[in-house]
C-alpha positions in Angstrom: -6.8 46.5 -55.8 -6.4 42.5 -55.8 -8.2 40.9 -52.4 -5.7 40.4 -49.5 -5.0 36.8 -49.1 -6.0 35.6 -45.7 -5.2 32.4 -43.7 -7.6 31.8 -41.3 -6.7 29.4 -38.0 -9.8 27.9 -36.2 -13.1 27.4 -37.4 -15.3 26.9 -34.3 -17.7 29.7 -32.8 -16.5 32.3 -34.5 -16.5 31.1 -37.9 -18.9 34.0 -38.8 -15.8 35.9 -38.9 -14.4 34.3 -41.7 -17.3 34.0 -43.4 -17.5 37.9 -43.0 -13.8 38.2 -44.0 -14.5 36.5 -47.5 -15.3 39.0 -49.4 -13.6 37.9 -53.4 -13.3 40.7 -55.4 -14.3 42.9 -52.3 -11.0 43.2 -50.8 -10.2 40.3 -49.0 -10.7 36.6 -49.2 -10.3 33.4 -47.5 -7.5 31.3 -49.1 -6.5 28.8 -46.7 -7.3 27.7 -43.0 -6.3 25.5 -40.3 -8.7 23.4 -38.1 -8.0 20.0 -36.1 -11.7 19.1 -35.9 -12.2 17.0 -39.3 -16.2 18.2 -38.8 -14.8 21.9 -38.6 -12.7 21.0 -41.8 -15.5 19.4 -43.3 -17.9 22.8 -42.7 -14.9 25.0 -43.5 -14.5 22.7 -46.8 -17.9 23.7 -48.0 -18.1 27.2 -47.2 -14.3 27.9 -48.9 -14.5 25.8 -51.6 -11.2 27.3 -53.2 -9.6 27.3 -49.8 -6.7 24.8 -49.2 -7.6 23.5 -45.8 -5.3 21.3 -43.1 -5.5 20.3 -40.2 -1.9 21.6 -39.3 -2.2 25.3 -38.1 1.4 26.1 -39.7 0.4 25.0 -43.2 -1.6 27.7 -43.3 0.7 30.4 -41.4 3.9 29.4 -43.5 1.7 29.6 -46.9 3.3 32.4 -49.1 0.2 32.5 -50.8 -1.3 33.8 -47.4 -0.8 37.6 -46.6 -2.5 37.8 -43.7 -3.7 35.7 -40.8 -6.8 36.0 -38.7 -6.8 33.4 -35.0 -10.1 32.5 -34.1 -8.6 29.5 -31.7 -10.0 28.8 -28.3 -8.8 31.5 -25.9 -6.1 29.4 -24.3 -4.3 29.1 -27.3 -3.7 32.3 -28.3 -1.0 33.4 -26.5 1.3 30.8 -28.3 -0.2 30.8 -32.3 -0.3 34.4 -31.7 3.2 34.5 -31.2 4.2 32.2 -33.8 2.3 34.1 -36.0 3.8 37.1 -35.3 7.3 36.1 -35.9 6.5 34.9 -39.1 5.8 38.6 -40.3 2.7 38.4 -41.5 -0.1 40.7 -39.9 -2.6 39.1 -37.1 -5.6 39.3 -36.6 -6.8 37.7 -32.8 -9.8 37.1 -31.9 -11.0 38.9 -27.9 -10.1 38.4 -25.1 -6.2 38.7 -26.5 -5.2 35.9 -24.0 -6.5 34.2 -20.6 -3.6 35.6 -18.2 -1.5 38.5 -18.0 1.6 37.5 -19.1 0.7 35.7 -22.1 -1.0 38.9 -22.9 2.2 40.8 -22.7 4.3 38.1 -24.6 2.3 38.7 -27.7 2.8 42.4 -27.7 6.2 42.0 -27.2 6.3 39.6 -29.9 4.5 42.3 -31.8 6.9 44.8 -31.1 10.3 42.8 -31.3 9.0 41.5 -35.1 7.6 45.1 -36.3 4.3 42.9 -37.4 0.9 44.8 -37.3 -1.2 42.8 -34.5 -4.8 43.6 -34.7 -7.1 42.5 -31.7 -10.8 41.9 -32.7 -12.7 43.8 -29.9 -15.6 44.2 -31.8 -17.7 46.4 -29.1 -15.9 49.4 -30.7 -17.8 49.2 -33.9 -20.9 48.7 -32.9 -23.0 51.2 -33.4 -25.4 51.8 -30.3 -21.6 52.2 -28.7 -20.0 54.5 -31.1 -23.2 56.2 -30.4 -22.5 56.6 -26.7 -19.2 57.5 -27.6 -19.8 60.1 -29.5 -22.5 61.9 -26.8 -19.7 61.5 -24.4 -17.0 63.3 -27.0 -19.7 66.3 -27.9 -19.7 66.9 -24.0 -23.5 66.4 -23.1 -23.3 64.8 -19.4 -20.1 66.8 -19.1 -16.6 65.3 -17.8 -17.5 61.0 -17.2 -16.8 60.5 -13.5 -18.8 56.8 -13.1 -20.1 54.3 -15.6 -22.2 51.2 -14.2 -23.0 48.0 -16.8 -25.3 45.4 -16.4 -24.9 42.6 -18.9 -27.9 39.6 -18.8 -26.8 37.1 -20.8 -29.8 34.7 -21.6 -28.3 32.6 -23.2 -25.3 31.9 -21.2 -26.3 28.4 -20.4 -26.0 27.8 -23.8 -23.2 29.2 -24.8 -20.4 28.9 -21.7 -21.4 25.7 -19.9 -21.4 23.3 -22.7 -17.9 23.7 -23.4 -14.1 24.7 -22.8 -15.7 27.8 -21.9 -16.7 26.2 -18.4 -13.2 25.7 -17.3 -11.2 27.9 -15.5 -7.7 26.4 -17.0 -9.2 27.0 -21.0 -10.8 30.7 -19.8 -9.4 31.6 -16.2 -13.1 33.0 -16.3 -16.1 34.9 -17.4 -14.8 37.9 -15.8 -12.5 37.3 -18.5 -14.0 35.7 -21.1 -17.3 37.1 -21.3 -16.7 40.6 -19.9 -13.6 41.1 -21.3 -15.5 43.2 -24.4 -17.5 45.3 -21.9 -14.5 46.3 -19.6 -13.1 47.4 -23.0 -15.8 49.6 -23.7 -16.3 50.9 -20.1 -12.8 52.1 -20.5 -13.2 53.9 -24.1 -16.2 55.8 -22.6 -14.3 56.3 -19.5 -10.9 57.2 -21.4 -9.3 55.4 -18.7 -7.6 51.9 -17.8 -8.5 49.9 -14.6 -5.8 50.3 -11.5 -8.0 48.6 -8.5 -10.5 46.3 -8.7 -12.8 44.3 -6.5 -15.2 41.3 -6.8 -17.5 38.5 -5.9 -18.9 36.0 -7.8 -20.4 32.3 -7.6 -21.5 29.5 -9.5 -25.0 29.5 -8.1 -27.0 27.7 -10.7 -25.4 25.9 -13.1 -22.7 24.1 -10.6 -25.7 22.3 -9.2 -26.9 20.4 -11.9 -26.2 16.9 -12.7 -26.9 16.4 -16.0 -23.6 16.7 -17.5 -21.5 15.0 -20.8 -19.3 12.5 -20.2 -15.6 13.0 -20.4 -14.7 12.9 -24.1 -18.5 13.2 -25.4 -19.4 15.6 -28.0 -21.9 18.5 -27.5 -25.1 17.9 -28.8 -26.8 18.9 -32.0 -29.4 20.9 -29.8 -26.8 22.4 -27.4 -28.0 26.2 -28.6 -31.6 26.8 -29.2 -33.0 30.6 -29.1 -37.0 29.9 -27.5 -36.1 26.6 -25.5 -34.1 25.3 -22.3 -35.9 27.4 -19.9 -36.1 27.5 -16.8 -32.1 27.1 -16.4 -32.2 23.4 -14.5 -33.9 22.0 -18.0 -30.9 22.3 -19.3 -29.6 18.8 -20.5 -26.2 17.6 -21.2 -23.6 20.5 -19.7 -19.8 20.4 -19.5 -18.4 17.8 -17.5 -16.2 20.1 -15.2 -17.8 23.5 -14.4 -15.3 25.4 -12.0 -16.4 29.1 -13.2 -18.5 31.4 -12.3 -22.2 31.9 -13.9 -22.6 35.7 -11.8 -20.2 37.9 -10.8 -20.3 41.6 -9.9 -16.5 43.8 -9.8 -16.5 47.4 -8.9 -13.4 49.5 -10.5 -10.9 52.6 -9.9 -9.6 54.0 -13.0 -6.3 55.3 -13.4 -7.9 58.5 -14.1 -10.3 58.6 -10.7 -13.4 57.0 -12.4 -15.4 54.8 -10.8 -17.0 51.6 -12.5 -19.0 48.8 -11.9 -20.1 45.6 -13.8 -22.6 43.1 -13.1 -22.3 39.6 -15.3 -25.3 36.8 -14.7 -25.2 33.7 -17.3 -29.3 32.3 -16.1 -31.8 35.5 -17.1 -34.6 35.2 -19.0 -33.3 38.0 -21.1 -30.1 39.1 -23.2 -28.9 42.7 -23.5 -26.7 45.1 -22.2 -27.7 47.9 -19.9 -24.9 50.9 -19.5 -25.3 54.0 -17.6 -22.8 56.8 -17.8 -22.7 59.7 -15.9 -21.1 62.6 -15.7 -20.2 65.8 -14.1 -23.3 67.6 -16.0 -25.7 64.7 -16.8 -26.1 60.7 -17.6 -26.6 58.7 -21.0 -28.7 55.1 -20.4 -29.2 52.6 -23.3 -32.6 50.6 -23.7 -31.5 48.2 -25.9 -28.4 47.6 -27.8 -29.2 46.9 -31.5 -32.2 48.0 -34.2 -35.2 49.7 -32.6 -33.4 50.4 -29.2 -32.0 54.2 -28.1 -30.0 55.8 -25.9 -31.5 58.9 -23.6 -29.8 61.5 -22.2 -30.8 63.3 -19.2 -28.9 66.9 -18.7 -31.2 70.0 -18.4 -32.5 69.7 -14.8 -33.0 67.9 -11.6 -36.2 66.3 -11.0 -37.6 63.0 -9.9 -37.3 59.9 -12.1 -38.2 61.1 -16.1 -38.7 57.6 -18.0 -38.3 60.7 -21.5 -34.6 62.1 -20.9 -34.0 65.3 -22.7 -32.4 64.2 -25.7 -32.9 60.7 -27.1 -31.2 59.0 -30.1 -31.8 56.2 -32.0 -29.6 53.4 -32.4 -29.0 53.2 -36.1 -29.8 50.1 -38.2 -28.1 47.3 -39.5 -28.7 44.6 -42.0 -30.2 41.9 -40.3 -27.3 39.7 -41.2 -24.9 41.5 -39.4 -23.0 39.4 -36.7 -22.6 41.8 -33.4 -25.0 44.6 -34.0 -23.3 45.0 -37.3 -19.7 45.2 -35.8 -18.3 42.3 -37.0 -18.2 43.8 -41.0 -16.7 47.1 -39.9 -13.9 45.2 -37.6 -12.9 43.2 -40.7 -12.9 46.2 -43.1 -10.7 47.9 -40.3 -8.5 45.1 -40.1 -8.2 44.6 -43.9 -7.1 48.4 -44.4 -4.5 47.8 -41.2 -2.9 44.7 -42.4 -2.7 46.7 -45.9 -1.6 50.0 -44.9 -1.3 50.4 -41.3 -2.2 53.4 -39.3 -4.7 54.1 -36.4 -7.4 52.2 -36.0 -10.3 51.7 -33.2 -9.3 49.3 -31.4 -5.7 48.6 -29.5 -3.6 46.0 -28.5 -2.8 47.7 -24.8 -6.6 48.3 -24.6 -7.6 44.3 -25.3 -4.3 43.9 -22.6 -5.4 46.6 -20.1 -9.1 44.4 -20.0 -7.9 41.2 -20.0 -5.6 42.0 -17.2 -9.0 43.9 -14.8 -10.6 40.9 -15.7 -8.0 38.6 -14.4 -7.5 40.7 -11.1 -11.3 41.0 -10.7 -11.5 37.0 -10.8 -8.3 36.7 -8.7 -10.5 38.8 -6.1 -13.8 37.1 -6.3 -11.8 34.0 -5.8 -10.0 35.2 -2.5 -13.1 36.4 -1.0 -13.5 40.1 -2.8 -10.1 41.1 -1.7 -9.0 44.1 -3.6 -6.5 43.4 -6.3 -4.0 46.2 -8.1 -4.0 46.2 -12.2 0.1 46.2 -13.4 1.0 48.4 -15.5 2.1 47.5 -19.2 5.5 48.3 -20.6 6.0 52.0 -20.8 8.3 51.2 -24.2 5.0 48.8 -25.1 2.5 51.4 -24.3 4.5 54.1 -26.5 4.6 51.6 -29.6 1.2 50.8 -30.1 0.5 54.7 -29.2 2.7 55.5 -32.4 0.3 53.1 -34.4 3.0 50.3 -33.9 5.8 52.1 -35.9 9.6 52.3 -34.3 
């Protein structure tokens, strides 16, 4: 089988994902991509060596030597690339959240769905393994029928990572409701089986928004903006966005369309990273301690007592090379998207599902914004819904 050609637009953050994607002689490689930074060209230059690389975003999308494209843009430019892309015929690949609003969200399923092109969105959650793990205990039944799921997400480094950037801006992001939580609303849904309908929020920009020491307009970030044992406390750090008009904690509580209830909890200035969910059911709970190598999840469904640190069952999150981006996601996703863009068929993830949470999170930041006023979830196309459900054939 010869490698599936892809054409890769962007090559910020997530180039990891390209570099995961070029795999010559493996199935798929990296023939061309698309970045206007000349330092992201320059990088993307020495990494691809055989790539042709441009600045120009359609040189690489109107390549016939390209048979596949993967967008790992900045969120707010999806919505239009995406659709592009899509009417060109070639499969995409887009990077979470799908878009930063609603409706762009629906364009580029529609676009999707009016071309007949395989769209592929990168919600890599799904294929990592500590949550296929609490997937599957939910599937073989052992806290019975899910009726609430609470996540706690601390995210360490979030100083680092979204308020040194477009990230800090509400018109590149809408939010981190969005942004950030956009992967966990996704897999609070999959354990849930169950889209958002109602949501409600607060939130506020507590630490971050007071300190000074920000960039000037137009100044690039610098070299030591990410470091993984330094700026601690959070007022060290040095050198932030120049506009900050998001959130850095936010908590939303959610009704499912199928009479779950759901809460989430986001805060960007802990002194620790890791996710924390809790499922329970009708007939038991699951808790994870840890999300990657060495951590577990426990189950507690034989009895009632008072608090047992042991559950009754407990199940090790399985390992991963230590190269792995995402817990060891990030390799499955491509090798999922590879065989998509190929042949087509189901896969793990899903369009409406990357729609469904982008448009809880935009409703959950809509409420936080209007003082925690509840906000409905619309619907998606019925004719949408039932296209992607037939694994996006007419």
């Amino acid at each position: 089988m010869t490698d599936l050609r892809l054409g890769v637009l962007g090559y910020g953050l997530r180039g990891s994902l390209a570099r995961t994607a070029h795999r010559p002689g493996a199935g798929s490689r990296v023939t061309a991509l698309a970045d206007p930074d000349p330092v992201a060209r320059t990088a993307a230059a020495r990494d691809f060596p055989e790539a042709r690389i441009s600045a120009d975003h359609r040189k690489v999308s109107e390549d016939p030597d390209v048979d596949a494209l993967v967008l790992l843009t900045p969120d707010h430019t999806h919505a239009e690339l995406a659709c592009e892309a899509l009417r060109g015929g070639k499969p995409v690949f887009v990077e979470k959240p799908l878009a930063i609003d609603i409706e762009s969200c629906d364009a580029i399923l529609r676009a999707a769905y009016e071309s007949g092109t395989r769209l592929y969105v990168g919600h890599n959650m799904r294929h990592m393994p500590v949550v296929r793990l609490m997937r599957d205990i939910v599937a073989r039944g052992e806290i019975g029928a899910v009726k609430t799921v609470w996540v706690r997400h601390f995210v360490g480094y979030g100083g680092d990572w979204y308020f040194k950037d477009w990230h800090a801006e509400r018109r590149y992001t809408t939010g981190l409701l969005l942004q950030k939580a956009a992967h966990d609303i996704d897999v609070l849904h999959w354990l849930a089986d169950g889209y958002t309908r109602q949501v409600q929020a607060l939130g506020d920009l507590m630490v971050y928004g007071d300190n000074p020491h920000r960039r000037a307009p137009g100044e690039p970030k610098a070299d030591d903006w990410y470091t993984e044992d330094g700026h601690w406390p959070p007022a060290s750090q040095r050198a932030l966005n120049p506009v900050i008009d998001i959130e850095d904690v936010s908590l939303v509580n959610m009704r499912l369309d199928n009479g779950v209830l759901a809460a989430y909890q986001q805060c960007h200035f802990t002194p620790d990273y890791w996710r924390n969910y809790t499922v329970i059911g009708d007939a038991g709970r699951l808790e994870n301690f840890g999300d990657g190598p060495g951590g577990v999840v426990r189950v507690w469904n034989t009895r009632r007592s008072v608090h047992r640190a042991t559950g009754d069952a407990e199940y090790a999150v399985p390992d991963v090379p230590d190269d792995d981006e995402h817990g060891g996601a990030d390799p499955l996703l491509i090798t999922e998207f590879v065989r998509f863009a190929r042949d087509g068929g189901a896969t793990d993830t899903s369009p409406v599902a990357a729609r469904m949470a982008v448009a809880a999170g935009v409703r959950a930041t809509q409420s936080l914004r209007d003082g925690g006023t509840p906000r409905e979830v619309p619907e998606l196309d019925q004719e949408l819904v039932a296209y992607f459900a037939r694994g996006q054939v007419r």
